[in-house]
N, C-alpha and C positions, 0 to 999 in steps of 0.2 A: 504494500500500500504506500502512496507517497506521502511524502510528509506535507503538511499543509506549510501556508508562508504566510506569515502576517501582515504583508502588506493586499493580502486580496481581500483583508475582512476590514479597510478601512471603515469607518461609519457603521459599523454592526459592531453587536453585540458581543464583548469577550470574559469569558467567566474563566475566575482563577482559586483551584481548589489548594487549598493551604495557603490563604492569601497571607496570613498570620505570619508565614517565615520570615529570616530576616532576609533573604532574597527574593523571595517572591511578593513582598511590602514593597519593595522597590520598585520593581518590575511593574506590578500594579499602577505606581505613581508615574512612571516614566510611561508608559500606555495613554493613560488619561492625557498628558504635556502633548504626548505625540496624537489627541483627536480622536481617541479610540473610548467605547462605552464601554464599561467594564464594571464589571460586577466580580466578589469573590465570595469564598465560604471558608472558614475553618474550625478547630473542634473544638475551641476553647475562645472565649473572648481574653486574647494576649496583649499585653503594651504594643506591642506596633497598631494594633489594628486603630488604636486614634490616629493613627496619620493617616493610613489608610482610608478611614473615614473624610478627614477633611479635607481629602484633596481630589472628594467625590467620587468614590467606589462606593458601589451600593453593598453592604455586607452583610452576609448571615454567618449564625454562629451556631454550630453543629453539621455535620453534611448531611445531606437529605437528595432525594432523588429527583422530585420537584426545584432544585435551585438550579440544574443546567436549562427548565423553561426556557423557550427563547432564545438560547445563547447560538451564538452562528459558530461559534469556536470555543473549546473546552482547554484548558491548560493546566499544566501539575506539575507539584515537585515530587523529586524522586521519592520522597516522604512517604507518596499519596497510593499505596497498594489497588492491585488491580480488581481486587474485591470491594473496593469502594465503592458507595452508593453512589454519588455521583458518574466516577467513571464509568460503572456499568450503565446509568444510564444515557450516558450521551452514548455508548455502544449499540444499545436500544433504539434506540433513536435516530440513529445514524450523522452522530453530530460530530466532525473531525477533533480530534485530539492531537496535544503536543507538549511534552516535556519541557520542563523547565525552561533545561539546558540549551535544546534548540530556539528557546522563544528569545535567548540571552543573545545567541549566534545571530540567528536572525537583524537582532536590531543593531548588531555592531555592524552588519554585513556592510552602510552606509557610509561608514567613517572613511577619512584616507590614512589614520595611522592606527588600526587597533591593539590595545596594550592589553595584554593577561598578565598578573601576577598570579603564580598558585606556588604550592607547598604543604609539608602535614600542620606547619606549626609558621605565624605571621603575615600570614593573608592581609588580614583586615587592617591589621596594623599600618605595613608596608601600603597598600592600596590606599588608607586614607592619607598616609604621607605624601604620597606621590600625587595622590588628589588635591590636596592642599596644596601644594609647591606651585601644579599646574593652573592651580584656582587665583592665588596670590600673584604670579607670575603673567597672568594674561593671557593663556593657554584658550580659556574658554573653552573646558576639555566636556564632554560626557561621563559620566561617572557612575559605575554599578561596583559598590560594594555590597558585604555582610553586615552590616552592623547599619549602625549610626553613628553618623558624623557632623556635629556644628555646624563645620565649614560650609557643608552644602546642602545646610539643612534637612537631612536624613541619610537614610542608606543612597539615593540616587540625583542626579545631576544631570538637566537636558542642555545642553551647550551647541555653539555653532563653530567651535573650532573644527581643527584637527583629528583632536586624538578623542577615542572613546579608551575610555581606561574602566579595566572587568577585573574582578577576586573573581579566580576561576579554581573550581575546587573538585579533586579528585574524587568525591563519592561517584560511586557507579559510575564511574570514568565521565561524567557531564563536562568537564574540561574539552572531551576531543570534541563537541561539536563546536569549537570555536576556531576559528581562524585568523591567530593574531598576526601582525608585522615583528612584535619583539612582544617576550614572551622572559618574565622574571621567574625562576626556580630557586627560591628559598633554602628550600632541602628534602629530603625525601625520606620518611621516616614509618612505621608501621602504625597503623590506624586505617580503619574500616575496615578490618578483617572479618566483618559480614561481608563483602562482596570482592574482596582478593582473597588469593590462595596465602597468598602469602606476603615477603618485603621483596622479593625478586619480583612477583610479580607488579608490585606497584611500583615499582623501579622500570621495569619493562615498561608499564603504559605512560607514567612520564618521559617512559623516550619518545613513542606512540605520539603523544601532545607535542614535543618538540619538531616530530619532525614534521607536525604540520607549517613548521615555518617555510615561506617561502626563501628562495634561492638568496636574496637579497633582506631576508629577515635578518634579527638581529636577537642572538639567544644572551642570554644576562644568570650565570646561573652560582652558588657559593661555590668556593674554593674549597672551602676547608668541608666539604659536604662529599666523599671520595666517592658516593653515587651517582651524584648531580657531575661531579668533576667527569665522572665515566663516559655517559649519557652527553654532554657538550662536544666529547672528541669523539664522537659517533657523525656529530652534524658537519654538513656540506657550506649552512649559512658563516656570516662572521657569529665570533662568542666574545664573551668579555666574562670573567670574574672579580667576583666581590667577596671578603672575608676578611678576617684578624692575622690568617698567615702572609707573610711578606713579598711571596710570589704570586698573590694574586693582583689582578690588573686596579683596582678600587679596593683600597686598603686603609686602616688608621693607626696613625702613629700619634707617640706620646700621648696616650690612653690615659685620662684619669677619669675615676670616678668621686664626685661630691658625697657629704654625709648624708644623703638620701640614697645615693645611687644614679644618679644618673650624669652620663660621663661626657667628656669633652675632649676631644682629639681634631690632629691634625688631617685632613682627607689628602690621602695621597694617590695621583694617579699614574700608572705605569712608572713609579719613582719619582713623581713633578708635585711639588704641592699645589694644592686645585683650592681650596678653602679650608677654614676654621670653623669648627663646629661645635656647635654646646646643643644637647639637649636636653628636654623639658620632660622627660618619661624615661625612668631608671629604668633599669637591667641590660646586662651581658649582650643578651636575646636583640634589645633594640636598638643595640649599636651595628650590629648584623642587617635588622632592619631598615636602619635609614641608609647604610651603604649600598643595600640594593634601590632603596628608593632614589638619592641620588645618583647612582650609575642610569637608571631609565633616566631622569628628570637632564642630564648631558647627553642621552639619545635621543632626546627629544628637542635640542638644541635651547636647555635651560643653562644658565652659567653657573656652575656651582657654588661660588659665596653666595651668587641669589638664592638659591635654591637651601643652600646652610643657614642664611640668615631666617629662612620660612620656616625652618624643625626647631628654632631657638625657640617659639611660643607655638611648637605642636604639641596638645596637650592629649593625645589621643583620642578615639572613638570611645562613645561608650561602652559599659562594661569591658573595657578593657582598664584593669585595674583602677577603679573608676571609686571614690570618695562618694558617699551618699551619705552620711550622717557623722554626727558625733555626740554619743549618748554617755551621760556620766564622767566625759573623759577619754573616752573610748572611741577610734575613729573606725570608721564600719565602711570597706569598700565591698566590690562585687569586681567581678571577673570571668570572661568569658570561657577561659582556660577547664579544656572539660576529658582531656588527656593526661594519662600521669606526666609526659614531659612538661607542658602547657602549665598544669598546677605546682610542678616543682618549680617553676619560672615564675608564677604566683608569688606562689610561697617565699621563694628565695629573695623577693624586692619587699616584701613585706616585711620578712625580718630583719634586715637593713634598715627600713623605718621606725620600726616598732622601738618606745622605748620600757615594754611593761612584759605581760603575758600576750602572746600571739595566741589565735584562735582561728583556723582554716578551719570552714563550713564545708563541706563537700557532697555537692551532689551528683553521685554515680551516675554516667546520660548511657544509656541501651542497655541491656542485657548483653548482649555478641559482645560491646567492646569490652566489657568487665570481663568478662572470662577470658577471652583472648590478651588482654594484656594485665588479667589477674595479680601477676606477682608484681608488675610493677606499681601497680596503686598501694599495695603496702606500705611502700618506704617515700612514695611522691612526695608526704606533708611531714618529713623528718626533721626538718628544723621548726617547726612549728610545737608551740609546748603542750595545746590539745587540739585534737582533729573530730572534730562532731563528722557524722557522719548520716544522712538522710536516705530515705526509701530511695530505688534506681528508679531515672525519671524511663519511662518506657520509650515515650518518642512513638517511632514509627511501630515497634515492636509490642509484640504478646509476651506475657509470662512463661518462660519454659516448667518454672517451679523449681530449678536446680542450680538457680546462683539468688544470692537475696544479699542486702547490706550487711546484716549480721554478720555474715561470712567475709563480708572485708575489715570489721574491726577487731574479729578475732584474730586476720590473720596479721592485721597491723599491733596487734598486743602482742603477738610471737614474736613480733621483729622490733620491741621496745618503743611502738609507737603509741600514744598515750591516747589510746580512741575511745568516745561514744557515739554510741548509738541514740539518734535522732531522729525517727521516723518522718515528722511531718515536721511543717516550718514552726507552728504550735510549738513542739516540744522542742527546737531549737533554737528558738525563741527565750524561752521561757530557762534556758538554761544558760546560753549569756547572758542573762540579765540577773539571772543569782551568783555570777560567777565576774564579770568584767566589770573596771574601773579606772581610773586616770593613767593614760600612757600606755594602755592595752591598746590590744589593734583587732579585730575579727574582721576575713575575709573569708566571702561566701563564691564558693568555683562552681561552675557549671553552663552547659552552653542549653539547661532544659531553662523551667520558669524560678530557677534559686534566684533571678534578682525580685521575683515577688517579698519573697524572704525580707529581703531589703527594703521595699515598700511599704512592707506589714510596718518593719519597725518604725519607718518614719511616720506612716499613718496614726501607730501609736504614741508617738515623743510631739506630734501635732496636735491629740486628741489634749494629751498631758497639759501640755504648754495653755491651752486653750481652757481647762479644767480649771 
């Protein structure tokens, strides 16, 4: 069957099931900019879906088989199983369907420069840097991330530049329907082992994505990543490297980090120094990050002190180690970070902040990734002095019955990591608050609804304040 293309369904009706994602919220927004009616559905009334709303998508909350009515085009994310009511009814009905991923491909197809960044771990991050750079710069770029981001007031950005710039992201390989000119590789790391065999194979389809570059594309991939390094000397196009080793082509010297963590170096290119950098968002990880952001943002003919002077007040996307309260003393961030690597990178800026007791929330996202990367969520939250520990959010997924939280704090008790068990936000709630105080820190990990978690509390220290 072919695939359909969304420019035949100008002026008609486009229904988007898991509007609620943090990519398909955008997608949604950028539909509407671009003229298109759009209506969506998903199974929970989430925070995105207020933006959603106001930028006039009609939204229901639950899927039901009656909400593709009328729709000339049905659209999903990979989330959206094919036992879905909806989806089976636009099958019924004979209403075309189409994947996220393709509806992403689709509307880059326009651009004359399209940029992907993807990776297991710094997407959103690197994506919103580069977005900001190209935003503050006069790029007047398009813009499809994960998250939310200030700068461009949400996850998405309709622009009359140049460059469309995508977080292209490995699940179910949705990455390959895209067709970038240059194309940033992070690093390649194991996650979603519901749908890889394994880390070769996810290695293998990141070449897959690479080599859809063209002849004259322009591959941007880490250095210090020896799979991504692999996968670059595979390709035909030109490459460039970024990392903290010295023979990579975008590099930084005289590395320091401030008593927050967040570090300030020299940016050096093929041995030249190119600018002076300080950024405004600690860890390791995002010095990693802004070198790949500015290695694109110089392929895109930005000059790098401008482009350095724009990360000096990038304050990140939300949840991404993101400050939402400060109760009794106690600074309470959220983070998107829903991988052991991800949450140890959490965790590891947080306790550099912190001047009291640390407190990592963690909520386990799918059944498949818990078991498959089982041992490593043990020891993730190890500099952390207690690790609460909440029900696994399901996500896309059914209960098997044969993995559950419990089973990740007993086996973080065996490895000397100081766990409870926290079933609901309720009782984690209720137990930083008999427990934290001045110079403490609680950070709440997860890419399900744990920043509700966060809302709860502010909802309640507003009710207070109000009382």
């Amino acid at each position: 069957m072919a695939i359909p293309h969304i420019k035949d369904y100008q002026g008609k009706r486009i229904h988007l099931v898991g509007v609620g994602g943090s990519s398909m919220s955008g997608l949604a927004q950028m539909l509407v900019d671009k003229g298109y009616k759009v209506s969506g559905s998903d199974r929970t009334d989430g925070y995105l879906l207020d933006s959603v709303r106001a930028s006039g998508v009609q939204v229901m909350v639950g899927h039901r088989a009656e909400n593709v009515h009328g729709a000339a085009l049905v659209a999903y994310s990979a989330a959206i199983a094919a036992d879905n009511p909806e989806r089976q009814e636009a099958e019924r009905l004979g209403i075309p369907t189409l994947e996220r991923a393709w509806l992403l491909g689709q509307l880059m197809e326009d651009s004359q420069l399209p940029v992907a960044v993807c990776g297991a771990h710094g997407k959103t991050t690197t994506t919103s840097m580069l977005s900001e750079i190209l935003v503050e710069c006069g790029a007047d770029p398009s813009v499809h991330i994960g998250g939310q981001l200030d700068a461009i007031g949400g996850s998405t950005r309709v622009g009359h530049g140049d460059v469309f710039l995508a977080e292209a992201c490995e699940f179910n390989r949705s990455f390959l329907r895209l067709h970038p000119s240059i194309a940033v590789v992070l690093n390649i790391d194991a996650d979603h082992l519901d749908c890889y065999r394994d880390i070769d194979e996810i290695e293998e389809t990141f070449g897959q994505f690479l080599h859809l570059l063209p002849t004259d594309g322009l591959a941007i991939g880490n250095g210090d990543d020896e799979r991504v390094r692999r996968q670059l000397g595979r390709l035909t196009c030109r490459t460039e490297t970024f990392g903290l080793s010295a023979d990579c082509d975008w590099t930084a010297s005289d590395l320091r980090e401030d008593a927050l963590g967040c570090a300030a170096f020299t940016l050096m290119h093929c041995g030249e120094k190119a600018a002076e950098v300080a950024l405004n968002v600690p860890g390791l990880f995002n010095v990693q990050n802004a070198l790949a952001a500015l290695a694109a943002a110089s392929a895109v003919s930005i000059p790098p002190q401008q482009a350095a002077d724009v990360l000096a007040h990038f304050a990140g996307a939300h949840r991404r180690f993101e400050l939402t309260d400060v109760v009794n003393g106690c600074e309470v961030f959220t983070d998107y970070g829903h991988n052991p690597a991800e949450m140890r990178n959490a965790v590891s800026i947080a306790r550099k902040r912190c001047r009291g007791t640390l407190y990592a929330v963690m909520q386990p996202h799918t059944f498949s990734r818990v078991k498959s990367l089982f041992e490593d969520y043990l020891t993730c939250t190890e500099e952390a002095d207690v690790t609460l520990v909440t029900d696994i959010c399901a996500a896309r997924e059914k209960d098997p019955g044969d993995i559950n939280s419990g089973m990740l704090v007993e086996g973080m008790k065996a490895h000397g990591v100081n766990a409870v068990l926290t079933p609901s936000f309720d009782d984690a709630e209720r137990w930083l608050r008999a427990h934290w105080g001045p110079g403490d820190l609680a950070i709440t990990m997860g890419c399900g609804d744990i920043n509700l978690l966060n809302r709860q509390i502010h909802a309640h220290e507003a009710a207070r304040t109000e009382a």
